[in-house]
PyMOL Python script that loads the backbone (N, CA, C, O; Angstrom):
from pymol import cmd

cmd.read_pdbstr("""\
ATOM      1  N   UNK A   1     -16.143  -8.990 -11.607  1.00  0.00           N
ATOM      2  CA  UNK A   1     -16.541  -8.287 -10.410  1.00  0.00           C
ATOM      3  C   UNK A   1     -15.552  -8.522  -9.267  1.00  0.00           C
ATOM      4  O   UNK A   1     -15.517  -7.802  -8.269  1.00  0.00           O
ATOM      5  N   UNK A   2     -14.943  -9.320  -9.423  1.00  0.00           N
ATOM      6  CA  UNK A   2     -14.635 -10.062  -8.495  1.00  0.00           C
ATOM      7  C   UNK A   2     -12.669  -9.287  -8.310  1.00  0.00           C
ATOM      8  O   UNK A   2     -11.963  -9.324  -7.303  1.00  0.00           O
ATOM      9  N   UNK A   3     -12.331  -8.677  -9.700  1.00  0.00           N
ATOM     10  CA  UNK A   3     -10.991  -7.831 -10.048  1.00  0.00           C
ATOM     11  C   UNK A   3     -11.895  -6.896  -9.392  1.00  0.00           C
ATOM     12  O   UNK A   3     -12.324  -7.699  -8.563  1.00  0.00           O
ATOM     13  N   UNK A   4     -12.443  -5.939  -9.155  1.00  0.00           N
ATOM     14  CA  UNK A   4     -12.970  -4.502  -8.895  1.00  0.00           C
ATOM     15  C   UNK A   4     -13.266  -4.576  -7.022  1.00  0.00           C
ATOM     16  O   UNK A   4     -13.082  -3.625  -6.262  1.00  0.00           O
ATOM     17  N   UNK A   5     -13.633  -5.620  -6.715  1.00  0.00           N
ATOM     18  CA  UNK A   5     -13.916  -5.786  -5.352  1.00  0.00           C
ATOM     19  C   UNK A   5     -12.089  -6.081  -5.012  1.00  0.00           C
ATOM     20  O   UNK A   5     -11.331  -5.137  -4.792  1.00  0.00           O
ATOM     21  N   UNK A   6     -11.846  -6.841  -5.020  1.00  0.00           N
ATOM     22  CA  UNK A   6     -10.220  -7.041  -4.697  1.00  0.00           C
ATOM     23  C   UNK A   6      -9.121  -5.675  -5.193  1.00  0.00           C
ATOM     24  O   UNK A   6      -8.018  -5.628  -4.649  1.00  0.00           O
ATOM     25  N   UNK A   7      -9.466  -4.688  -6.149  1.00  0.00           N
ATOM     26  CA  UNK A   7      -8.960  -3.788  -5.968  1.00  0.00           C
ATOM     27  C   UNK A   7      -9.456  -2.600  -4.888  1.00  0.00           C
ATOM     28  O   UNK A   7      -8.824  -1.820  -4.176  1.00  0.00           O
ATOM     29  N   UNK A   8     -10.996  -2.852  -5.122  1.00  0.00           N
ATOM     30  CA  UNK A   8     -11.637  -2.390  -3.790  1.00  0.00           C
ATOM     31  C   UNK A   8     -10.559  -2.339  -2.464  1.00  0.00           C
ATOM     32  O   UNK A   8     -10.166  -1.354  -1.840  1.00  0.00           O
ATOM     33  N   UNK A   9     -10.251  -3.715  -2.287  1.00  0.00           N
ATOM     34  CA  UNK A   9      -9.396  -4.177  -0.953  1.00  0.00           C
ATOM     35  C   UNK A   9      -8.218  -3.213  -0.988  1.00  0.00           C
ATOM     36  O   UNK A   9      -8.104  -2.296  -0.175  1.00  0.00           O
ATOM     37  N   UNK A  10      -7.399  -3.443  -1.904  1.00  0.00           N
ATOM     38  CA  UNK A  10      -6.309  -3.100  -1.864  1.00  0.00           C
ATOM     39  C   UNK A  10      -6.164  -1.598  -1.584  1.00  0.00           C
ATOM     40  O   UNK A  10      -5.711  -1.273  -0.487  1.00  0.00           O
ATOM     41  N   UNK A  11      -6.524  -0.601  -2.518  1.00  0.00           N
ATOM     42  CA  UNK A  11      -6.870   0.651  -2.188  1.00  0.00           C
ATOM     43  C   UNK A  11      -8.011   1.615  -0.972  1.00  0.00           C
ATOM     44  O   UNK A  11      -8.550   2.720  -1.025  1.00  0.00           O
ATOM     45  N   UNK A  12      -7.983   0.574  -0.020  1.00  0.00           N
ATOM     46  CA  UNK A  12      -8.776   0.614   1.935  1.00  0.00           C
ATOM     47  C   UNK A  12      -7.162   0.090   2.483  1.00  0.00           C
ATOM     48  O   UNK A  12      -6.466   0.364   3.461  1.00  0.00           O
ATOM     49  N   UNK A  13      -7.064  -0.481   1.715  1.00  0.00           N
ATOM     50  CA  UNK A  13      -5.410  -1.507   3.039  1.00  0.00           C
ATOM     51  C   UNK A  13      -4.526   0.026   2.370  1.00  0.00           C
ATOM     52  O   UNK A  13      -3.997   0.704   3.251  1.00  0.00           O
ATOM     53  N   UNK A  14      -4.409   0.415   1.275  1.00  0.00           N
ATOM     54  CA  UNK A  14      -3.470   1.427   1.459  1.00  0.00           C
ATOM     55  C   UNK A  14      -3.665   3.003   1.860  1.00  0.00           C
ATOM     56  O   UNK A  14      -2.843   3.911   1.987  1.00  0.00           O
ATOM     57  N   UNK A  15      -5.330   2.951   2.034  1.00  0.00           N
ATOM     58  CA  UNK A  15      -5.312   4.158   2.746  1.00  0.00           C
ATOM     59  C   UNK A  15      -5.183   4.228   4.475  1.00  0.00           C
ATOM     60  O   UNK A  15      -4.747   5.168   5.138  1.00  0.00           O
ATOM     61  N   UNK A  16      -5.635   3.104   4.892  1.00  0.00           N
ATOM     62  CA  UNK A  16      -5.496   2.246   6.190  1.00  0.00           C
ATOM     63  C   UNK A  16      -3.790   2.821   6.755  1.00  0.00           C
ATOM     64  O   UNK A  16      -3.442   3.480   7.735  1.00  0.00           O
ATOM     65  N   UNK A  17      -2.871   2.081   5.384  1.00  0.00           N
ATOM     66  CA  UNK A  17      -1.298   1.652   6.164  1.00  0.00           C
ATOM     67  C   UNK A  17      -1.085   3.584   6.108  1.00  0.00           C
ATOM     68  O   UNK A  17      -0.740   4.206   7.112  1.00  0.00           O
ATOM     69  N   UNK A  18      -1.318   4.143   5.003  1.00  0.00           N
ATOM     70  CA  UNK A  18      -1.081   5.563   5.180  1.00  0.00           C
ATOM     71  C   UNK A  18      -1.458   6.593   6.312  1.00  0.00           C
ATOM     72  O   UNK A  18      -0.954   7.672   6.623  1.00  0.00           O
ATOM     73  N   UNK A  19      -2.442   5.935   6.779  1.00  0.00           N
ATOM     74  CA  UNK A  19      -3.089   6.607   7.705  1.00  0.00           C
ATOM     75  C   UNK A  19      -2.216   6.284   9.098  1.00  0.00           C
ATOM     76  O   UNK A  19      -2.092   7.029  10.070  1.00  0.00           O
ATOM     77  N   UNK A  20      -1.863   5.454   8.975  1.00  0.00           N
ATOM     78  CA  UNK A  20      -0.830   4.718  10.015  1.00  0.00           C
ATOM     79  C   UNK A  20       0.456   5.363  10.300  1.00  0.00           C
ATOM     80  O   UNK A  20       1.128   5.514  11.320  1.00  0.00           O
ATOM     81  N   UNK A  21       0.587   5.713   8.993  1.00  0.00           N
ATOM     82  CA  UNK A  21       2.383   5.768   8.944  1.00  0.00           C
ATOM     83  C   UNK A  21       2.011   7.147   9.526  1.00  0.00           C
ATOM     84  O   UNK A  21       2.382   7.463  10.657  1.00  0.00           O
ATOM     85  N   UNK A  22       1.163   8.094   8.624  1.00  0.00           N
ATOM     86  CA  UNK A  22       1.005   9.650   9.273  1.00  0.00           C
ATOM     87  C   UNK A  22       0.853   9.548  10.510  1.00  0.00           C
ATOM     88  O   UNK A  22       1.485  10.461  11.040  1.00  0.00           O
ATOM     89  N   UNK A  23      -0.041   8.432  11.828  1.00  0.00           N
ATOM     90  CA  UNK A  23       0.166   8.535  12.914  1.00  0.00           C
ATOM     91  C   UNK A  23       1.483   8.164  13.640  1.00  0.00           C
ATOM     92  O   UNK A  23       1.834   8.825  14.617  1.00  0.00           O
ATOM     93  N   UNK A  24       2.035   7.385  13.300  1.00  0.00           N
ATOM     94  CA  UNK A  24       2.887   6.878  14.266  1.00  0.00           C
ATOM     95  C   UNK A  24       4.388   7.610  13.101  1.00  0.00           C
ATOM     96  O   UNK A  24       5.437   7.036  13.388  1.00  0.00           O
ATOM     97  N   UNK A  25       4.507   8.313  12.355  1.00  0.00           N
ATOM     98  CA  UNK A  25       6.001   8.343  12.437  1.00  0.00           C
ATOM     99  C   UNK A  25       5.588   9.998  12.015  1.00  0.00           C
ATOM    100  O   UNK A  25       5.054  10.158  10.918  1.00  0.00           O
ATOM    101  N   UNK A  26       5.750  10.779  12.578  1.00  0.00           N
ATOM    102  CA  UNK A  26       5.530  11.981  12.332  1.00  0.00           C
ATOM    103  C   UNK A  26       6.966  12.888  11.928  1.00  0.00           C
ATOM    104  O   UNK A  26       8.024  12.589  12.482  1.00  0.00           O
ATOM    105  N   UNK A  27       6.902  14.102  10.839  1.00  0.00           N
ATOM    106  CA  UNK A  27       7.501  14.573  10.140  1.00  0.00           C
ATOM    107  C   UNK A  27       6.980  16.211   9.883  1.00  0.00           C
ATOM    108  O   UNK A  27       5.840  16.675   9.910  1.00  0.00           O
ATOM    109  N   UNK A  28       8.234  16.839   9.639  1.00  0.00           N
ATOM    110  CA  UNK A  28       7.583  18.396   9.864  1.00  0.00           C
ATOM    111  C   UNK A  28       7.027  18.510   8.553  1.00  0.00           C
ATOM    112  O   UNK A  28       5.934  19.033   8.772  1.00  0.00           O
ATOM    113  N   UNK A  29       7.101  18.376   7.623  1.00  0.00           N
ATOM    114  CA  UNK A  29       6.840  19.031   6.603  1.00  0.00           C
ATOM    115  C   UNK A  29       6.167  17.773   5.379  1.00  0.00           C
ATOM    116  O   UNK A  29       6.560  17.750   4.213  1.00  0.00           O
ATOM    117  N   UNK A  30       5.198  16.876   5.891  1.00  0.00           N
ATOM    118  CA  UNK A  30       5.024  16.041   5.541  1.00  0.00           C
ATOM    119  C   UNK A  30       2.913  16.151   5.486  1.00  0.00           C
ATOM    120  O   UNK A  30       2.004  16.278   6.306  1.00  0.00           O
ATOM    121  N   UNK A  31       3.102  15.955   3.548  1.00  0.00           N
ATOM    122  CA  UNK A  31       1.437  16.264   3.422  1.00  0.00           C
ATOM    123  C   UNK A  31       0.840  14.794   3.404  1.00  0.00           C
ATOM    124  O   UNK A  31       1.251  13.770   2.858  1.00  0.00           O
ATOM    125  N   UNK A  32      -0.190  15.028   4.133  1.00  0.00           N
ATOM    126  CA  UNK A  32      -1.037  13.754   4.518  1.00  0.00           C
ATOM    127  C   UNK A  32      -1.835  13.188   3.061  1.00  0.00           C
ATOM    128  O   UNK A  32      -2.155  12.000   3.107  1.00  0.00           O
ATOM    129  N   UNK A  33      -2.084  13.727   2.142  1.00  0.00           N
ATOM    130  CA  UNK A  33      -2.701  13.381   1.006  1.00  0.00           C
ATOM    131  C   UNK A  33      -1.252  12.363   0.105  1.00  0.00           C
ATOM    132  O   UNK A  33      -1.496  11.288  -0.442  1.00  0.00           O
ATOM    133  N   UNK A  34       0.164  12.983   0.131  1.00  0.00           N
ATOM    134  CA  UNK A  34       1.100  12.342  -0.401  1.00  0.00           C
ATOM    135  C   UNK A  34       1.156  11.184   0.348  1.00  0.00           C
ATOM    136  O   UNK A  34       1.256  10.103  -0.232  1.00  0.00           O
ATOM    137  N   UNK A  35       1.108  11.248   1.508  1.00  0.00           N
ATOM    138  CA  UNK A  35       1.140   9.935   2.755  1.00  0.00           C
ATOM    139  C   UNK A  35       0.076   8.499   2.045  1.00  0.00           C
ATOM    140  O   UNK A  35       0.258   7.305   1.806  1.00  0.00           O
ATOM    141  N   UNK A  36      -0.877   9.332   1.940  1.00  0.00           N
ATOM    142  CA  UNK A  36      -1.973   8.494   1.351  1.00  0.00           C
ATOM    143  C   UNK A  36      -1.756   8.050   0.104  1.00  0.00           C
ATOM    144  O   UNK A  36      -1.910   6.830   0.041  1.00  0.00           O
ATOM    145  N   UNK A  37      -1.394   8.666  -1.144  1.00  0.00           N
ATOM    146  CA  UNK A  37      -1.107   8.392  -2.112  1.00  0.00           C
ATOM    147  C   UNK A  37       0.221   7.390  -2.131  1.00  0.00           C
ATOM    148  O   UNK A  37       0.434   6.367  -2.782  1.00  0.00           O
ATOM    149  N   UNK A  38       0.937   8.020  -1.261  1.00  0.00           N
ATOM    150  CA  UNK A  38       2.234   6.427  -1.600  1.00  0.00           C
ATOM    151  C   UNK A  38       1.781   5.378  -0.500  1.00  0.00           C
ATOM    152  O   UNK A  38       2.535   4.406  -0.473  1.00  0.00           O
ATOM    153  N   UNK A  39       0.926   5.339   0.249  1.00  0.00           N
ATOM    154  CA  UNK A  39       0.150   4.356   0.637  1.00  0.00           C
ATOM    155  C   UNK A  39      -0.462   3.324   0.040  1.00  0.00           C
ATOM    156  O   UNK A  39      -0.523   2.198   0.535  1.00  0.00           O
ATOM    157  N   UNK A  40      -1.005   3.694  -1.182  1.00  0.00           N
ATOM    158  CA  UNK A  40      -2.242   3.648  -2.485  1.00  0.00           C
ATOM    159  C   UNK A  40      -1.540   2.838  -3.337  1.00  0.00           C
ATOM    160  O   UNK A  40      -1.791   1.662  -3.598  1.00  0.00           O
ATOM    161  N   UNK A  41      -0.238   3.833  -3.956  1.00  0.00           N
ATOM    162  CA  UNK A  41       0.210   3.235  -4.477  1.00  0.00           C
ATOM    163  C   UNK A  41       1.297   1.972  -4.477  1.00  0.00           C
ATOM    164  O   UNK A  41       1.598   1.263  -5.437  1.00  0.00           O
ATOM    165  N   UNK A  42       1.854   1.898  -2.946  1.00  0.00           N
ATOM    166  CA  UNK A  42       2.140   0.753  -2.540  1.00  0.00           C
ATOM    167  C   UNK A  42       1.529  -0.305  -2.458  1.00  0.00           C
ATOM    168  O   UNK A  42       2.201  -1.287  -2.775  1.00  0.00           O
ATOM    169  N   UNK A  43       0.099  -0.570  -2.031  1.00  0.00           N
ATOM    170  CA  UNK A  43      -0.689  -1.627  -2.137  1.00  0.00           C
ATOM    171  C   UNK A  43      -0.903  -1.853  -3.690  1.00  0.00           C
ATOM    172  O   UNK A  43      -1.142  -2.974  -4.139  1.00  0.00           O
ATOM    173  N   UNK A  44      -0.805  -0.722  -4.483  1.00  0.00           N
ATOM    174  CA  UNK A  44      -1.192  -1.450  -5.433  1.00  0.00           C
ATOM    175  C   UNK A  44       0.367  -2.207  -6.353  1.00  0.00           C
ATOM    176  O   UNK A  44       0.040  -2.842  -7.356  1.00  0.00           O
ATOM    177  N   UNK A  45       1.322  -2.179  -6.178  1.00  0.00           N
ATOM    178  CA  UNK A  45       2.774  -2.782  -6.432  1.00  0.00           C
ATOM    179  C   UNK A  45       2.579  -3.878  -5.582  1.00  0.00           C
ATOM    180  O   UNK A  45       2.223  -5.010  -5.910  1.00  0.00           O
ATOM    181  N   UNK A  46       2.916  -3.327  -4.129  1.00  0.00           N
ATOM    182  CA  UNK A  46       2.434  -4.796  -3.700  1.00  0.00           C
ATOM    183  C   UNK A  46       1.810  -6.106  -3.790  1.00  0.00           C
ATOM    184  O   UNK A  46       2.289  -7.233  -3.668  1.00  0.00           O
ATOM    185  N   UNK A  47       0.205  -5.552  -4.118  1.00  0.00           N
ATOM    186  CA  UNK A  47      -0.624  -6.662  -4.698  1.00  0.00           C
ATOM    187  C   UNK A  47      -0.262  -6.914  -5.417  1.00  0.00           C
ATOM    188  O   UNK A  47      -0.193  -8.142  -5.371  1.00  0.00           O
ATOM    189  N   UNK A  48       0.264  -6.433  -6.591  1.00  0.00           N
ATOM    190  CA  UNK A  48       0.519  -7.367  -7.994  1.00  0.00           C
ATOM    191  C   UNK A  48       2.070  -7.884  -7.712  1.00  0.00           C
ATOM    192  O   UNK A  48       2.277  -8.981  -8.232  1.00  0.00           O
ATOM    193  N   UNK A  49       2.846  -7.502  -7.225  1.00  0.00           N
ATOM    194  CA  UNK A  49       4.101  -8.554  -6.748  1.00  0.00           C
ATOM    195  C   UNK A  49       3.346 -10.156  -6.195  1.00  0.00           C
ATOM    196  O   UNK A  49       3.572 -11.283  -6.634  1.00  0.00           O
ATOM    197  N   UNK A  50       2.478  -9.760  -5.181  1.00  0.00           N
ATOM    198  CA  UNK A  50       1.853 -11.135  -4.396  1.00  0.00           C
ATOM    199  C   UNK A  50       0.839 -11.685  -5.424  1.00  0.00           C
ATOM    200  O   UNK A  50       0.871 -12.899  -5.226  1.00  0.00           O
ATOM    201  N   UNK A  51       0.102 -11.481  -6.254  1.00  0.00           N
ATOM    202  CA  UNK A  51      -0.360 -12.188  -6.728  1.00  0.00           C
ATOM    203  C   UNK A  51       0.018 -12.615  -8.305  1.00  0.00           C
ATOM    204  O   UNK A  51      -0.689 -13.034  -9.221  1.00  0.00           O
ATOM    205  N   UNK A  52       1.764 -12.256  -8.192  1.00  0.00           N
ATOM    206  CA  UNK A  52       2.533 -12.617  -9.683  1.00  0.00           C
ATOM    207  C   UNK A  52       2.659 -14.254  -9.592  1.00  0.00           C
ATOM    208  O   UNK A  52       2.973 -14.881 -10.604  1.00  0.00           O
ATOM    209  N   UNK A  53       2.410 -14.912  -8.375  1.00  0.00           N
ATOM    210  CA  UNK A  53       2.955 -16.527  -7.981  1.00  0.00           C
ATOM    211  C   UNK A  53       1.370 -17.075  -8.692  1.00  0.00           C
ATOM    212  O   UNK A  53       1.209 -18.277  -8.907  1.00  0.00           O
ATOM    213  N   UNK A  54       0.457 -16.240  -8.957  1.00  0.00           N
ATOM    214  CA  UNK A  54      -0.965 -16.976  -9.330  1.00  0.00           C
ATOM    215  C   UNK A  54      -1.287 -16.822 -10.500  1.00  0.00           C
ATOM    216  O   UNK A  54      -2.463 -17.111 -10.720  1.00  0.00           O
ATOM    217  N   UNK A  55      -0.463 -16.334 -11.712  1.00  0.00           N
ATOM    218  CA  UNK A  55      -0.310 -16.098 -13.235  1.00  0.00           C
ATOM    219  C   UNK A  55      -1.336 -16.893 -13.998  1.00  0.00           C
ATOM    220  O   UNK A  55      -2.327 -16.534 -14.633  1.00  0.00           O
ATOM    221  N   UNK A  56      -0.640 -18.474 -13.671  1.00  0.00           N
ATOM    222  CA  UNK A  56      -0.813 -19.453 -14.360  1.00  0.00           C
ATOM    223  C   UNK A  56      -2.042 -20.017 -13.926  1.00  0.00           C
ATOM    224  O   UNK A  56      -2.276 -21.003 -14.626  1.00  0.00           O
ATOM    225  N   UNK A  57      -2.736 -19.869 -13.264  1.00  0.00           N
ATOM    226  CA  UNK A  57      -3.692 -20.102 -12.060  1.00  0.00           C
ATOM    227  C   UNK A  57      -5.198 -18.947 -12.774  1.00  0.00           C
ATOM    228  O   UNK A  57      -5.836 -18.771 -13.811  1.00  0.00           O
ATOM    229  N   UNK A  58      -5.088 -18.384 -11.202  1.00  0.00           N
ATOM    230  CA  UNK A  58      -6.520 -17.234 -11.347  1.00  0.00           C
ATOM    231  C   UNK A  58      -6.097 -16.153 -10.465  1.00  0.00           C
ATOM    232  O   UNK A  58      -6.342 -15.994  -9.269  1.00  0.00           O
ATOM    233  N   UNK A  59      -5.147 -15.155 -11.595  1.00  0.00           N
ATOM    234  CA  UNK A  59      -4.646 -14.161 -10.344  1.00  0.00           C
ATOM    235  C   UNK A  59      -5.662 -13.004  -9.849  1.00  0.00           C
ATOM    236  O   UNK A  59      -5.777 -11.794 -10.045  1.00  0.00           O
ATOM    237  N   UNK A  60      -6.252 -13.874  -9.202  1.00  0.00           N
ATOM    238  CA  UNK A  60      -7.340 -12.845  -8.546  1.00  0.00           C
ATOM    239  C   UNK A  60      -7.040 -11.804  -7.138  1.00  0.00           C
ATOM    240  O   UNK A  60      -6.900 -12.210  -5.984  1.00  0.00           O
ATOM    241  N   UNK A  61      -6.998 -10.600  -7.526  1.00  0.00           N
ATOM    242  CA  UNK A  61      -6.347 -10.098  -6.457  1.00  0.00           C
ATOM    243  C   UNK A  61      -6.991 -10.425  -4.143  1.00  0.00           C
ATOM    244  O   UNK A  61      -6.497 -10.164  -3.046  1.00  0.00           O
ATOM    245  N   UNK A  62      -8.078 -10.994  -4.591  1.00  0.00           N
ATOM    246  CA  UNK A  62      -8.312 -11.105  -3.428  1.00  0.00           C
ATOM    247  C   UNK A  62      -7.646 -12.430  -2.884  1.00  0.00           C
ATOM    248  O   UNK A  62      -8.309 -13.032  -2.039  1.00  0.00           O
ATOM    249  N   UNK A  63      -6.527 -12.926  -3.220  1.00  0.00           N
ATOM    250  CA  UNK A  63      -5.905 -14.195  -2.877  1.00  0.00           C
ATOM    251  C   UNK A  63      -5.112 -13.720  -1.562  1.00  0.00           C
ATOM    252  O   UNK A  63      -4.629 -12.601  -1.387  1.00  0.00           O
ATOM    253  N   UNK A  64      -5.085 -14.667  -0.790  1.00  0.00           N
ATOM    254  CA  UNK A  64      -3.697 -14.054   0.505  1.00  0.00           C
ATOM    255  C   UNK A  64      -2.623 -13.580   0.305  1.00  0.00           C
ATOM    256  O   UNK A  64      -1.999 -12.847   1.073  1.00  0.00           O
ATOM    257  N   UNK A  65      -2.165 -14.112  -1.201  1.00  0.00           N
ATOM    258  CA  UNK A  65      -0.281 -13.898  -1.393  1.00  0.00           C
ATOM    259  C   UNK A  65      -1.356 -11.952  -1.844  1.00  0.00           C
ATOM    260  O   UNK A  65      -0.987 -10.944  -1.241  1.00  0.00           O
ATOM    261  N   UNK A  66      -2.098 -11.897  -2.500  1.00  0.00           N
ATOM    262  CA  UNK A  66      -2.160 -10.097  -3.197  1.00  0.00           C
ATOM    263  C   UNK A  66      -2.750  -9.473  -1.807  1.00  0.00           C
ATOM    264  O   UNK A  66      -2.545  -8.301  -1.491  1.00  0.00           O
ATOM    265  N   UNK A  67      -3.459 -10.332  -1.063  1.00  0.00           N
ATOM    266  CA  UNK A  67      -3.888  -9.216   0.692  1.00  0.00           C
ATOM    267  C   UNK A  67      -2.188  -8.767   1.137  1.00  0.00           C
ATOM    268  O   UNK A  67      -1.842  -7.607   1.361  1.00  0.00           O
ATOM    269  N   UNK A  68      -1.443  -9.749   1.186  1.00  0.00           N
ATOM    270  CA  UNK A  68      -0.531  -9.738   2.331  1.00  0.00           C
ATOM    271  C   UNK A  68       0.643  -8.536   1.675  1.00  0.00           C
ATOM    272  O   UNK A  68       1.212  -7.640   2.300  1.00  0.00           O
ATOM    273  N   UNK A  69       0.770  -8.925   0.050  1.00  0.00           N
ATOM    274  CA  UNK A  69       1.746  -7.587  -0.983  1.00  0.00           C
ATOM    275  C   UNK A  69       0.974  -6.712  -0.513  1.00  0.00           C
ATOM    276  O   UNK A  69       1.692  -5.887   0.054  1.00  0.00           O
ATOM    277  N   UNK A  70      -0.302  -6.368  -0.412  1.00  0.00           N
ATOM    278  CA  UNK A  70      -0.740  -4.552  -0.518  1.00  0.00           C
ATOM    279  C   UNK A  70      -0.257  -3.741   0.500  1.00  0.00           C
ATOM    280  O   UNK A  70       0.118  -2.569   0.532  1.00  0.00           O
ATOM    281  N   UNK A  71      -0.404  -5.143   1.804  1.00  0.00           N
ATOM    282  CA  UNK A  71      -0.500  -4.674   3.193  1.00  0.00           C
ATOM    283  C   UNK A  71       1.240  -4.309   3.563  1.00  0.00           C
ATOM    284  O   UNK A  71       1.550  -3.294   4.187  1.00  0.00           O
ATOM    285  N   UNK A  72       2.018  -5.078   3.181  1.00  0.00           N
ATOM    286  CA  UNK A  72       3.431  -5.069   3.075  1.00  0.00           C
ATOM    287  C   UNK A  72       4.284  -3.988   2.117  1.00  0.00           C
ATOM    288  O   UNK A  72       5.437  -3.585   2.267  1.00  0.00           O
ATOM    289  N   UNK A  73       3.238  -3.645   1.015  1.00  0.00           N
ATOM    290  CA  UNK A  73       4.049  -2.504  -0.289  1.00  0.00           C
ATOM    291  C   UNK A  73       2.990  -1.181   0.537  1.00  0.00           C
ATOM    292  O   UNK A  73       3.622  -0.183   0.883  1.00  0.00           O
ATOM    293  N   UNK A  74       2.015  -1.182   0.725  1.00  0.00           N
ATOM    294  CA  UNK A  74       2.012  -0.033   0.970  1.00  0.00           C
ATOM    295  C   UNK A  74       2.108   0.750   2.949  1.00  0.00           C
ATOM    296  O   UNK A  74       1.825   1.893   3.306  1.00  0.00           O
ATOM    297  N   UNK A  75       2.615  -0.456   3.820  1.00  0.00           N
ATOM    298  CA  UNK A  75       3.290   0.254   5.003  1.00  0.00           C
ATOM    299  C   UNK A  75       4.855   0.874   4.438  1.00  0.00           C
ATOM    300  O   UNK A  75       5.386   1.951   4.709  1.00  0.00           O
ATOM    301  N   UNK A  76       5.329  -0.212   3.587  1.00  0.00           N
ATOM    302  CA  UNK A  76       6.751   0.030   2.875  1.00  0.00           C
ATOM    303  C   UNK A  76       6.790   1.470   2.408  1.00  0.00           C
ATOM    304  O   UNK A  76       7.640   2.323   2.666  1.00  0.00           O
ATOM    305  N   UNK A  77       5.538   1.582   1.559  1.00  0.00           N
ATOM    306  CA  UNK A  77       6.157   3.004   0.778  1.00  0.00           C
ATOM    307  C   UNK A  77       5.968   4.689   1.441  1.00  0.00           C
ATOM    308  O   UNK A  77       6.500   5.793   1.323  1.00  0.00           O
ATOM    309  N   UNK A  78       5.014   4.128   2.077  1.00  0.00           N
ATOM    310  CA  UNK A  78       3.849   5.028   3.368  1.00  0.00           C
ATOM    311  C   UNK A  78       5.797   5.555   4.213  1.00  0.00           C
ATOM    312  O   UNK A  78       6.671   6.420   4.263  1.00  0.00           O
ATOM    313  N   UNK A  79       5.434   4.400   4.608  1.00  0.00           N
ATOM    314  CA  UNK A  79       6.884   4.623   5.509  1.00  0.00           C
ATOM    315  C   UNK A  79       8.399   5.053   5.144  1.00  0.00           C
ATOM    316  O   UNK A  79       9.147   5.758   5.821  1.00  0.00           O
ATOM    317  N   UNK A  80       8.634   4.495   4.002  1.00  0.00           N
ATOM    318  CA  UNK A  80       9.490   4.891   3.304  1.00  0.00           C
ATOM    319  C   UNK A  80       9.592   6.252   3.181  1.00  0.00           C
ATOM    320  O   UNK A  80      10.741   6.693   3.188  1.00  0.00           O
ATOM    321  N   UNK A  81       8.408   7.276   3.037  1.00  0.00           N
ATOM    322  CA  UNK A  81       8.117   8.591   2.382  1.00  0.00           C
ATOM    323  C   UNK A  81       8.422   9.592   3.597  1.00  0.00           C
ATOM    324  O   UNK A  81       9.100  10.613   3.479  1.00  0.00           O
ATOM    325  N   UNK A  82       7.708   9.067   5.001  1.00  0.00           N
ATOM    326  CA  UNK A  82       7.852   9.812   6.019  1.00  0.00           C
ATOM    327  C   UNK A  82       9.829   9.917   6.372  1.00  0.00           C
ATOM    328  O   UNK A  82      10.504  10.938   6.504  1.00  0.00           O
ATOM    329  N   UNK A  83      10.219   8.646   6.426  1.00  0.00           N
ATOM    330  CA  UNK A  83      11.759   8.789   6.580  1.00  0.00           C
ATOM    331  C   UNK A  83      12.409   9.755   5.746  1.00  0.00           C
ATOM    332  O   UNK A  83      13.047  10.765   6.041  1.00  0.00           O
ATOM    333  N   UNK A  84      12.017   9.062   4.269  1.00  0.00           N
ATOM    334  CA  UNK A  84      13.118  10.511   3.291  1.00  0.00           C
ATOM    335  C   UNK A  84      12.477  11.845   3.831  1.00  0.00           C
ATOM    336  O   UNK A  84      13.310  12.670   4.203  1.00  0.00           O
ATOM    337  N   UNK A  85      11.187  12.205   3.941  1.00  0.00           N
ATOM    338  CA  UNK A  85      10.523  13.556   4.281  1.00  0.00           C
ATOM    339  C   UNK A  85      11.523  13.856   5.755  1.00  0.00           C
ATOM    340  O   UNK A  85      12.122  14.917   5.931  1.00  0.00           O
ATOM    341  N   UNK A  86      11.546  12.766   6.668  1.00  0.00           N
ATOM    342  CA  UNK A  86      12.075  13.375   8.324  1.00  0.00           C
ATOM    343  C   UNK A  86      13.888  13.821   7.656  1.00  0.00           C
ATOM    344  O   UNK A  86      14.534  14.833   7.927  1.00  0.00           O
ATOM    345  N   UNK A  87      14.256  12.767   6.838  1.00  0.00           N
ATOM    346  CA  UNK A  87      15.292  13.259   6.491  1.00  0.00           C
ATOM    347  C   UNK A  87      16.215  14.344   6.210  1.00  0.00           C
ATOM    348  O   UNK A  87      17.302  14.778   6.591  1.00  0.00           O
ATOM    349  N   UNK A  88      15.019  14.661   5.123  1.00  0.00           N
ATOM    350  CA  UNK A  88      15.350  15.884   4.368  1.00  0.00           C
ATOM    351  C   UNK A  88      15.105  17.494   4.760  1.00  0.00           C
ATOM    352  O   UNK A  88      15.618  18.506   4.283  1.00  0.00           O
ATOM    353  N   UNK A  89      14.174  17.332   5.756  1.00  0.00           N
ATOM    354  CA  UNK A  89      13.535  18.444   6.795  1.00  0.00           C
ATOM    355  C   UNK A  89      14.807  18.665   7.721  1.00  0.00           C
ATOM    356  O   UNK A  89      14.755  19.454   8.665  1.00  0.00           O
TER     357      UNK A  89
END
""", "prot")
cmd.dss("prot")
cmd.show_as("cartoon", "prot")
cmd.util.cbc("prot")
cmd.orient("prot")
């Protein structure tokens, strides 16, 4: 239960950072559902980068090192997406 609630987390922190990036870095031709989705899917790379140090352990994604990857992979990719999009526009 405890994997399903911590992915719970992760996929709110990456609709959260997406929602973010669509406010604050705006782009002409840029769809808010893709925003969200590489949001999504940044937290979820993220988390499992941060909670690769807890293998040997109990890599339970609700640990700080997998909060802090989701929150960090998915402003990264969120943001990442709006730049190539402002780019390429």
């Amino acid at each position: 239960m405890d994997f399903i609630a911590g992915f719970a987390v992760w996929i709110a922190i990456g609709l959260v950072a997406g929602f973010l990036a669509r406010t604050f870095y705006r782009a002409a031709d840029v769809v808010t559902g893709l925003t969200l989705l590489f949001g999504v899917f940044g937290a979820f790379i993220g988390g499992m980068l941060g909670t690769a140090a807890y293998v040997h352990h109990a890599p339970l994604p609700l640990r700080v090192g997998g909060l802090i990857g989701a929150t960090a992979g998915a402003l990264f990719f969120s943001t990442l997406y709006h730049f190539i999009a402002k780019k390429v526009t």
